[in-house]
C-alpha positions as CSV (number, residue, x, y, z in Angstrom):
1,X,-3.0,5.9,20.7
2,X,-1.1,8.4,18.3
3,X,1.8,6.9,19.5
4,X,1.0,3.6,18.3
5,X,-0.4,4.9,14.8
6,X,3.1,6.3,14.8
7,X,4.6,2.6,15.3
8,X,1.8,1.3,12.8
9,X,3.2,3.0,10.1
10,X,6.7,1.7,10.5
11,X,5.1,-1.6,8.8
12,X,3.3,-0.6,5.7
13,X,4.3,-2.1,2.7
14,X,6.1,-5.6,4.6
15,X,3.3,-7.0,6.0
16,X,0.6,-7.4,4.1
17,X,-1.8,-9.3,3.5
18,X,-2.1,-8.4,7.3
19,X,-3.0,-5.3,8.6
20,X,-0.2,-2.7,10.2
21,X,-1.3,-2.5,13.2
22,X,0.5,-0.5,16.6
23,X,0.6,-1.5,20.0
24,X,1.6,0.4,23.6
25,X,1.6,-0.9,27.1
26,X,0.5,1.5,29.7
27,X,1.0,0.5,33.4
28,X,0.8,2.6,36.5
29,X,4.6,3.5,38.1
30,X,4.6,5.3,41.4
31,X,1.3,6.6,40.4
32,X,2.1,7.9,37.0
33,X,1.3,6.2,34.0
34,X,4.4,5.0,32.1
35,X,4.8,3.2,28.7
36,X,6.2,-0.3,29.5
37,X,6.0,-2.5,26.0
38,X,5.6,-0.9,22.8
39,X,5.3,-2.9,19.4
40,X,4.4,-3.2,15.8
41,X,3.8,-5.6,13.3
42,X,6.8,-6.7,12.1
43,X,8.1,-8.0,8.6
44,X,6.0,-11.0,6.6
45,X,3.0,-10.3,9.1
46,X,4.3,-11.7,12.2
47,X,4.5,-11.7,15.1
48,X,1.9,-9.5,15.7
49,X,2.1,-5.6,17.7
50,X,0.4,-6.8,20.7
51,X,3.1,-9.8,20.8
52,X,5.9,-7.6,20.4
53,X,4.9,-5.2,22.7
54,X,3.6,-7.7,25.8
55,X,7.3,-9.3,25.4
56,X,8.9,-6.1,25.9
57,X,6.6,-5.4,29.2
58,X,6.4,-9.0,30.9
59,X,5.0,-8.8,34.2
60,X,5.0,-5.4,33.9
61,X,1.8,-6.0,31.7
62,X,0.0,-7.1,34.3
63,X,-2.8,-4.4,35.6
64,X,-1.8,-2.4,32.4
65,X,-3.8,-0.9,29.5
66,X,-2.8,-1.7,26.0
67,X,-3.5,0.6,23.2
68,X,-4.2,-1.1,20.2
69,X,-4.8,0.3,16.4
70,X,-6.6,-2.2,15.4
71,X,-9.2,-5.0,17.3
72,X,-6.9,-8.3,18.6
73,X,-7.4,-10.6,16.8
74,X,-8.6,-14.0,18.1
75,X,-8.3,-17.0,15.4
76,X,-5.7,-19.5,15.4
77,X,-3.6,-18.8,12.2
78,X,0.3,-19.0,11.8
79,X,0.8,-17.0,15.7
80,X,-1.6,-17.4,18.5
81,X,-4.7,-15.7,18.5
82,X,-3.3,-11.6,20.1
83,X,-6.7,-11.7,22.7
84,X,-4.7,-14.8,24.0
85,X,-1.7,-13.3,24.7
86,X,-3.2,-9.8,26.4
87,X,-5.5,-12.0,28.6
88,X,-2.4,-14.4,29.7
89,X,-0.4,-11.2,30.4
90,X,-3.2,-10.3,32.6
91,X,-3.9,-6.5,30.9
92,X,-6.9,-4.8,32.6
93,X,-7.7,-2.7,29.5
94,X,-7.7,-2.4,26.1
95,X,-8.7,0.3,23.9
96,X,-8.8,0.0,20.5
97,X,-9.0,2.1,17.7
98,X,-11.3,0.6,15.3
99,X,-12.9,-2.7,15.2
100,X,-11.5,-5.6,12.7
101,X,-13.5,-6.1,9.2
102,X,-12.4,-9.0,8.4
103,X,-14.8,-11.6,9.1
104,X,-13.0,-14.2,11.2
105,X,-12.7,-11.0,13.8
106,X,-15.4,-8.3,13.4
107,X,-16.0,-7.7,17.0
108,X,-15.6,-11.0,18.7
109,X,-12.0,-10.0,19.2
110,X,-13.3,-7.8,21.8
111,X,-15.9,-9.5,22.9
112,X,-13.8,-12.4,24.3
113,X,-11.6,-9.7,26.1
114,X,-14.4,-8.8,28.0
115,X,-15.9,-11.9,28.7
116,X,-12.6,-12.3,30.3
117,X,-13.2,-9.1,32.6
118,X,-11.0,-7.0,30.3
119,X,-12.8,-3.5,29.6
120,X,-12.5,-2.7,26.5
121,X,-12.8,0.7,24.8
122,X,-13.3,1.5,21.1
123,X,-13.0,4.2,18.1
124,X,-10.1,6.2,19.9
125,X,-8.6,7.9,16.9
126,X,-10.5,5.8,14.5
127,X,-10.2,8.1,11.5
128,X,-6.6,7.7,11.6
129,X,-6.6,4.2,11.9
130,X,-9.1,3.7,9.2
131,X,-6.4,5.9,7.1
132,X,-3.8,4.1,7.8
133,X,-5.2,0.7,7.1
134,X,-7.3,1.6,4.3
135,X,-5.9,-1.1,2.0
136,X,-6.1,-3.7,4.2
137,X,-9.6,-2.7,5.0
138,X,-10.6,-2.3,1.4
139,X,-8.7,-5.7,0.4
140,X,-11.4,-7.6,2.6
141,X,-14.5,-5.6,2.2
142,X,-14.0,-4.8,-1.5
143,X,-11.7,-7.6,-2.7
144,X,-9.1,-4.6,-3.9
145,X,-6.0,-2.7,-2.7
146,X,-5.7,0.7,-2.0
147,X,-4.4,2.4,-4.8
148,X,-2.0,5.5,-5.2
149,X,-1.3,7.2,-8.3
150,X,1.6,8.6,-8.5
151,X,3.0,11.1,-11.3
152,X,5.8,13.1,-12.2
153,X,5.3,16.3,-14.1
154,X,5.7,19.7,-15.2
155,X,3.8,22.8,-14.0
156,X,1.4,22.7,-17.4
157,X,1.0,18.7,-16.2
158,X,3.2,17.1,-18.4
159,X,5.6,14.2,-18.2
160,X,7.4,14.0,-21.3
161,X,8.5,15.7,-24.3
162,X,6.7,14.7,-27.7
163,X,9.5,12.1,-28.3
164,X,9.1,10.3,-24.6
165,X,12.0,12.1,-23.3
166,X,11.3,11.9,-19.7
167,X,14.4,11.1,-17.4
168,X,14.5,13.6,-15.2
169,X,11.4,15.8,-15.0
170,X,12.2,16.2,-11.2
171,X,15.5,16.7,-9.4
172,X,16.4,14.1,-7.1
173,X,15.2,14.9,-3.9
174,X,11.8,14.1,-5.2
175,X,13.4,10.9,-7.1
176,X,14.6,10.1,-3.5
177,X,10.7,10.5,-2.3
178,X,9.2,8.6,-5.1
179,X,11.5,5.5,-3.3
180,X,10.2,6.0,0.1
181,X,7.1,5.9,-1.6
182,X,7.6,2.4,-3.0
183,X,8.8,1.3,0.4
184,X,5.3,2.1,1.9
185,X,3.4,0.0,-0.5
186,X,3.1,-3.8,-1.4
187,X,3.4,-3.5,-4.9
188,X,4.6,-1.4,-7.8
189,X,2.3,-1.5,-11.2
190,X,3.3,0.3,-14.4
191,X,2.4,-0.1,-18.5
192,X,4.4,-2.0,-21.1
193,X,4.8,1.3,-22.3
194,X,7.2,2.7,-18.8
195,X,8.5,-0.5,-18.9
196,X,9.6,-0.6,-22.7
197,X,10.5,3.3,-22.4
198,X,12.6,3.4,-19.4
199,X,14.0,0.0,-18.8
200,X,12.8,0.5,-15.1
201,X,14.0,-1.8,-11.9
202,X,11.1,0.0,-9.8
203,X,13.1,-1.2,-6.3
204,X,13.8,0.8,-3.3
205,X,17.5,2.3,-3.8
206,X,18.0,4.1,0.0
207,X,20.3,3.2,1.5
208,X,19.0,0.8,4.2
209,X,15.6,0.2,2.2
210,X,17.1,-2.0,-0.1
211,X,14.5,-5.0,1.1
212,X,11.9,-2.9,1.4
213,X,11.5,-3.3,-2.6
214,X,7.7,-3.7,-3.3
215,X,6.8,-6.6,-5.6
216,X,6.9,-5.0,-9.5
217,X,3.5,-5.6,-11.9
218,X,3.7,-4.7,-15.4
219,X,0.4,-4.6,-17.2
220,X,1.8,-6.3,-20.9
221,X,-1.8,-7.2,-23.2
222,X,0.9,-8.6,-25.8
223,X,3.8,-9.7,-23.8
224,X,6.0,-7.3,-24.7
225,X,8.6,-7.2,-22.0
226,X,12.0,-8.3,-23.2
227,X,13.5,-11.0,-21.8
228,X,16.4,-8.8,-20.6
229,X,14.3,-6.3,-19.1
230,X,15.8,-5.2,-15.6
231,X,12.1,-6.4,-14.1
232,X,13.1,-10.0,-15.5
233,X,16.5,-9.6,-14.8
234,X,15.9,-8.8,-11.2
235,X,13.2,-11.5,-10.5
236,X,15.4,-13.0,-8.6
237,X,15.9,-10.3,-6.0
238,X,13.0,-8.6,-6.0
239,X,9.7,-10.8,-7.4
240,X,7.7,-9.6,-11.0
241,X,4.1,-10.5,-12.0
242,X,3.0,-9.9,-15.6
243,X,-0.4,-8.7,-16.0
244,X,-1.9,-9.9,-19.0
245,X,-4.5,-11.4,-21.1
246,X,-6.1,-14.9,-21.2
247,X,-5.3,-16.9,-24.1
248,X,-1.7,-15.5,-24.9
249,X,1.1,-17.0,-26.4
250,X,2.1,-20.0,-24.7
251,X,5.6,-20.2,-25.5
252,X,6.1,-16.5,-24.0
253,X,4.2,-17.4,-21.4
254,X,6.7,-20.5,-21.0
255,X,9.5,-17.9,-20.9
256,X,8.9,-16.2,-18.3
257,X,7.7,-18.2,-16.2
258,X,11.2,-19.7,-16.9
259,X,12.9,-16.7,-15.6
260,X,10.6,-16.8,-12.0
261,X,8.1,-14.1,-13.6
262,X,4.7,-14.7,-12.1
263,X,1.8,-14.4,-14.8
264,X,-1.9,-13.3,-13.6
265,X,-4.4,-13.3,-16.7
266,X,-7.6,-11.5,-17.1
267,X,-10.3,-11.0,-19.7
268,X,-9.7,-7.5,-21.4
269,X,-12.2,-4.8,-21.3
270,X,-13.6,-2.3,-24.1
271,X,-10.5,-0.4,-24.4
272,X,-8.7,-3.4,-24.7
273,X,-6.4,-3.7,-21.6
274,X,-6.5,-6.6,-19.0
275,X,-9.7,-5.9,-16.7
276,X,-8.4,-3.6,-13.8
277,X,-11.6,-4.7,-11.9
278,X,-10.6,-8.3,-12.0
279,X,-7.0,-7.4,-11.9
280,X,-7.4,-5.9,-8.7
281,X,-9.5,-8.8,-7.7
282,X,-6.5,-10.9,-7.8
283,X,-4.3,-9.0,-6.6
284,X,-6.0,-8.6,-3.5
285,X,-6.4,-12.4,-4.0
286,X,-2.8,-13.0,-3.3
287,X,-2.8,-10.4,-0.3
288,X,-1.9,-7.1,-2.1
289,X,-3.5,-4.1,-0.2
290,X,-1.3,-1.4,-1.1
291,X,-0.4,-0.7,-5.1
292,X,1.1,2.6,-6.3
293,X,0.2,3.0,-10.1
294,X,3.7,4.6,-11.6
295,X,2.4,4.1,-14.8
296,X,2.1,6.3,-18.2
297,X,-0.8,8.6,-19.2
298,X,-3.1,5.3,-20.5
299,X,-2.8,3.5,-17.0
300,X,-3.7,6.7,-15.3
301,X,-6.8,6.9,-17.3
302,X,-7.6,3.3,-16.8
303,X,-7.3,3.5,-13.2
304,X,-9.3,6.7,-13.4
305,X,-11.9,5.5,-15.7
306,X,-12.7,2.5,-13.4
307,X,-12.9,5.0,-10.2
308,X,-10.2,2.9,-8.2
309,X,-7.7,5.6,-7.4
310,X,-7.6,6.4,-4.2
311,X,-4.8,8.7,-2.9
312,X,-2.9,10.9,-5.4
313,X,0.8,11.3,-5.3
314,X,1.8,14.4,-7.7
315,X,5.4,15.3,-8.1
316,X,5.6,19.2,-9.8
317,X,8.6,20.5,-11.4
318,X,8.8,24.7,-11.9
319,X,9.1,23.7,-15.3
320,X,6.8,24.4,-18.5
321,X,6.8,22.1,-21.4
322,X,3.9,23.2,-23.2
323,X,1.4,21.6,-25.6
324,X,3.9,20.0,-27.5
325,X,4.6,17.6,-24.5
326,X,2.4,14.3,-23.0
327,X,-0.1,14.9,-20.9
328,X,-0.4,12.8,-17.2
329,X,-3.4,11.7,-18.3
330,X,-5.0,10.3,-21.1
331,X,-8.3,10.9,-22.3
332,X,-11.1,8.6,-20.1
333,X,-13.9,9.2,-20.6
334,X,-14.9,12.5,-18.9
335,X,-17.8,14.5,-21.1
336,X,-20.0,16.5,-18.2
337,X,-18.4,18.6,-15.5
338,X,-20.5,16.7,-12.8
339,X,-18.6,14.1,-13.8
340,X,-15.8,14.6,-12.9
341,X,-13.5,12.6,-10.2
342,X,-12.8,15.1,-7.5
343,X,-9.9,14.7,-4.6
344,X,-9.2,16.9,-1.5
345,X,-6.1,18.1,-0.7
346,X,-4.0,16.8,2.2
347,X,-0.3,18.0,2.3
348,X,2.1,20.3,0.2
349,X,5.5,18.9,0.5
350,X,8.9,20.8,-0.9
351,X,11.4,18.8,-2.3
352,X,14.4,20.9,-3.2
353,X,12.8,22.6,-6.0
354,X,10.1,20.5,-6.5
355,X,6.8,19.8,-4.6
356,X,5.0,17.0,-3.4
357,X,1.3,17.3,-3.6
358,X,-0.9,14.6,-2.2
359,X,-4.5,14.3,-2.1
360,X,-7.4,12.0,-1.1
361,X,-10.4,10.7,-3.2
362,X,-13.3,13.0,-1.8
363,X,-16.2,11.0,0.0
């Protein structure tokens, strides 16, 4: 089963608004088992893991065990439903790691395998499945995308000089990181304020990870962005939406639409940005279920003060700027201890002479 979390991962950030799921094919060879098929959702969705992997096997499926992140699933969408294909193949097991949430699924996935005489086994490793799929599992039982914030900063926690002088707090291993970052997520979301700043393109620039470019959001209340912006430059290449406010200026709305920017509009909330409830509502509308927030100090706090982040990507120079420089985070909020949001630790990463941090929103 870790085997096919391993192959799981290989599709986050290209197949949403499916899940990335992982698939192995166990048969019995001279009385040891061997791994025959092996398979992962592939690019746009489809074709599914367990399709990938029963082609690689063929007959060699039958009498086999598949190993499964994530419950087949069994409606008739673009592919054929994946229970289908393993009870065709002739499979005599199939564990699974966690059952499906979303609704056309939730269990009768399975229970069609065994009404065919499949056993079926469930929860293997289901921690780690549910970790690796948390977007897609949040995206259809909260109508929202996992979100990672990520940040660049200082050792004092700061991410630019008094004057917005910010290019480069860290060296470019971590810059390299930050890019493999964006290639494990759906979408990219940063302020008018990053965007107006640095001029950003926010793609994937690895060599060989060039498509894997998430889709760019930049959270504008009074359409700001220039028209020559790399993010509308690029649309082309790699596709822009423009967060924004209802009732804005037509014309400018016109314009960029023009150009192949998409436009999403939401009420605005007390502090006067676009709602990031309802934001994240549509995003997860059009299938989003990864965003990493690369955003300023003001979209940290947003995210922060509406309790939607979720992991925590910190990037830490051996630098010290001191209190003359911008904090990572703006003022939300917070006036009791007991309030405050708390996040485990998970890994310590060294990147050249930087460090990657990452942490977990506690339970």
């Amino acid at each position: 089963m870790r085997v096919a979390l391993s192959l799981a991962h290989r599709g986050l950030g290209s197949v949403w608004p499916n899940p990335a799921v992982g698939c192995v094919i166990v048969a019995e060879r001279a009385g040891a088992p061997v791994v025959v098929g092996r398979g992962w959702t592939q690019p746009g969705g489809r074709p599914h893991a367990e399709t990938v992997a029963l082609s690689q096997a063929g007959n060699l499926a039958k009498g086999a065990t598949a190993y499964v992140t994530l419950e087949p699933c069994c409606h008739h969408g673009k592919s054929p439903p994946c229970t289908d294909a393993l009870i065709e193949a002739g499979v005599t097991c199939v564990v699974a790691a966690m059952e499906d949430p979303d609704s056309r699924v939730s269990g009768r996935g399975n229970a069609l395998l065994k009404e065919a005489g499949i056993d079926v086994k469930v929860d293997l490793c289901r921690g780690e499945a549910e970790r690796l799929n948390e977007g897609f599992i949040l995206r259809v039982t909260e109508k929202r995308p996992m979100i990672t914030l990520k940040t660049a900063t200082t050792l004092d926690g700061r991410i630019a000089t008094a004057q917005g002088e910010s290019q480069w707090i860290t060296g470019p291993n971590a810059r390299a990181r930050v890019h493999l970052l964006r290639a494990s997520h759906d979408a990219v979301l940063v302020g008018i304020g990053t965007a107006l700043a640095d001029n950003p393109a926010l793609t994937v620039r690895l060599p060989g990870l060039e498509a894997a470019s998430p889709v760019r959001i930049v959270v504008d209340t009074r359409l700001q962005l220039p028209l020559t912006a790399n993010l509308v430059a690029t649309v082309a290449d790699v596709p822009t939406w423009l967060l924004t406010a209802k009732g804005g200026d037509e014309a400018k709305l016109k314009a960029y639409r023009d150009r192949g920017v998409e436009i999403i509009t939401t009420p605005l909330d007390s502090a006067g940005y676009p709602d990031i409830h309802v934001a994240m509502q549509a995003l997860a509308g059009k299938g989003i279920t990864r965003l990493l927030v690369e955003g300023g100090a003001d979209i940290a706090a947003a995210f922060l003060r509406a309790s939607l982040v979720d992991r925590i990507a910190w990037f830490r120079a051996p630098n010290i700027m001191g209190g003359d420089g911008v904090s990572a985070v703006a003022a939300y909020g917070l006036t009791q201890l007991d309030d405050i949001l708390r996040f485990d630790t998970i890994s310590s990463e060294r990147l050249g002479n930087d460090w990657l941090e990452t942490y977990w929103r506690s339970d």
